[in-house]
N, C-alpha and C positions, 0 to 999 in steps of 0.2 A: 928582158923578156918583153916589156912593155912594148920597147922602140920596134924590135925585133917583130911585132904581133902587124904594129901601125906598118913596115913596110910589105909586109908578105899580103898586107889585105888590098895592096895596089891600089888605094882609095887618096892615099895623102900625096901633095907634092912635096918636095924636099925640102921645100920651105918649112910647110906642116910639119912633117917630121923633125926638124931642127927647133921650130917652136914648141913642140909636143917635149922635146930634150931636157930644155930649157927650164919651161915650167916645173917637169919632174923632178927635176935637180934640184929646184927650189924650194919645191912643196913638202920637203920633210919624210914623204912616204916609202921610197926605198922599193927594194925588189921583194919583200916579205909581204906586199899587201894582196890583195888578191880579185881577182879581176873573174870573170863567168869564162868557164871552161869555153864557152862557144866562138868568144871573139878570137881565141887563138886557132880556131881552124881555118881550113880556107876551101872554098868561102865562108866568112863569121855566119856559124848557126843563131840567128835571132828571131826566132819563130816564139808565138806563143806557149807553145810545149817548154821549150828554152826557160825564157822567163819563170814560167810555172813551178820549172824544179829550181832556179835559184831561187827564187820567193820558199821552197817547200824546203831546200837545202838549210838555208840562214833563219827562218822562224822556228819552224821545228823543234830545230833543237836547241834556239833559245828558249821559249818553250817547254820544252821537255826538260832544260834542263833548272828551269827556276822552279816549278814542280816538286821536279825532286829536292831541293835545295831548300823548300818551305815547306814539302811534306805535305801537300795539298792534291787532293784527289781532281783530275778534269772536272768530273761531276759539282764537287763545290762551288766551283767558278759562275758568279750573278750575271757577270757582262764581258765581254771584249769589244776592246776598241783598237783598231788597227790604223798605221797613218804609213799612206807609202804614196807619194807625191804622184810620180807618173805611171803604175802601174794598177791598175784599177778590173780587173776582167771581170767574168761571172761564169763560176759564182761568186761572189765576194772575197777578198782574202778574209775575212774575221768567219765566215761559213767554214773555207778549205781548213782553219784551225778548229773550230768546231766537230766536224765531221770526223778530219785524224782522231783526234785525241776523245771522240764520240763523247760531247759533252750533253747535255739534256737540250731539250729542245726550244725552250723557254728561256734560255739565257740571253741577256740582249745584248743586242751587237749593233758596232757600229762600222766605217770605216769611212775615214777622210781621206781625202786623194784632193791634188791640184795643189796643195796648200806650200808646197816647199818645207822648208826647215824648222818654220816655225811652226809645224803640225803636231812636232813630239811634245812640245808645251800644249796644245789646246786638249791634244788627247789625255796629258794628265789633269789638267782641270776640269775636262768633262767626266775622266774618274772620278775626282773630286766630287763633283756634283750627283754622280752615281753611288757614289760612297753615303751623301747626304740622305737620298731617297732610297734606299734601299737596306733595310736594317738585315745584319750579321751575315755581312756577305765579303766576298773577293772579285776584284775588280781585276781584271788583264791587261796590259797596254803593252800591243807590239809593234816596235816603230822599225822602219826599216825604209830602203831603197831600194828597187830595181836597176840594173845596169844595162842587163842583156836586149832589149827593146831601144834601149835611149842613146846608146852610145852612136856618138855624130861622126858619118864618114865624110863630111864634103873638108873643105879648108878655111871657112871664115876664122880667122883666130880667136876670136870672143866665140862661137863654137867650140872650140877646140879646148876650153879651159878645164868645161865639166870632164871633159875623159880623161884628164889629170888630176884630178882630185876626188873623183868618187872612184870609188872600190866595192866591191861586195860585204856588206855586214846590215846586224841590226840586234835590238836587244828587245828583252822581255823582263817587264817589271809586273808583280802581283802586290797587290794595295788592300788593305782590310781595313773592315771599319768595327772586328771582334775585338771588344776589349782586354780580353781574355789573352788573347796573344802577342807578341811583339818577338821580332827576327832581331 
């Protein structure tokens, strides 16, 4: 599907796409990973809307589903911290999570962007540090990537690596500092 997406969007030379082969074969990931609906049409839908619902698709319901998994009401929640490298809009992603899951108004929130990889580390240590100042609270921390904005159509092969190895996903971790409890 992958190969199949890169020739129909008539963007790659055949080089590209033989390099694009190559990589993917090597990378471990297989046809099970999963890429934003948009890049497979043609023309690739990469609009901001786009982005928005795979950012609302993959947090969500990570999200939603650690929640329910720890039994924790939105409203309990002291802070969110969000890290998504190159997607950054407004209103915030750590607000769009706020807002769905209509959490109080006063929760604080952060959200890192720019930072690459090593953003899902700082965002748990500034849990961390939220955890410190903040007595008998739940800390959020949703890390994630955007795909649908980023993916590169030209041919530089050092270009070309990222859209072999990112895919659509992200997780959500909830941190307490209730001594009372333990998962």
């Amino acid at each position: 599907m992958f190969n199949d997406c890169s020739v129909a969007s008539k963007k790659f030379t055949p080089e590209s796409i033989e390099f694009q082969g190559k990589i993917l074969a090597r990378s471990g990931l297989g046809d099970d990973t999963y890429l934003p609906p948009g890049l497979a049409q043609h023309p690739p839908a990469i609009s901001m809307s786009d982005a928005r619902w795979e950012f609302e698709q993959v947090c969500f319901t990570a999200v939603r589903d650690v929640l329910a998994k720890t039994g924790v009401h939105p409203r309990q929640v002291g802070c969110v911290i969000v890290n998504c490298s190159l997607f950054n809009p407004t209103p915030s992603l750590s607000a769009m999570i706020m807002n769905h899951f209509k959490m109080s108004s006063n929760v604080i929130n952060y959200n890192l962007g720019g930072m690459g990889c090593s953003a899902g580390i700082i965002a748990v240590d500034l849990a961390r540090q939220m955890l410190q100042m903040l007595p008998n609270t739940y800390v959020l921390v949703v890390s994630t990537e955007n795909i649908t904005q980023n993916w590169y159509f030209g041919n530089t092969k050092s270009m070309l690596i990222p859209n072999c190895l990112f895919r659509v996903g992200g997780a959500a971790m909830l941190l307490s500092n209730k001594r009372n409890e333990s998962w």
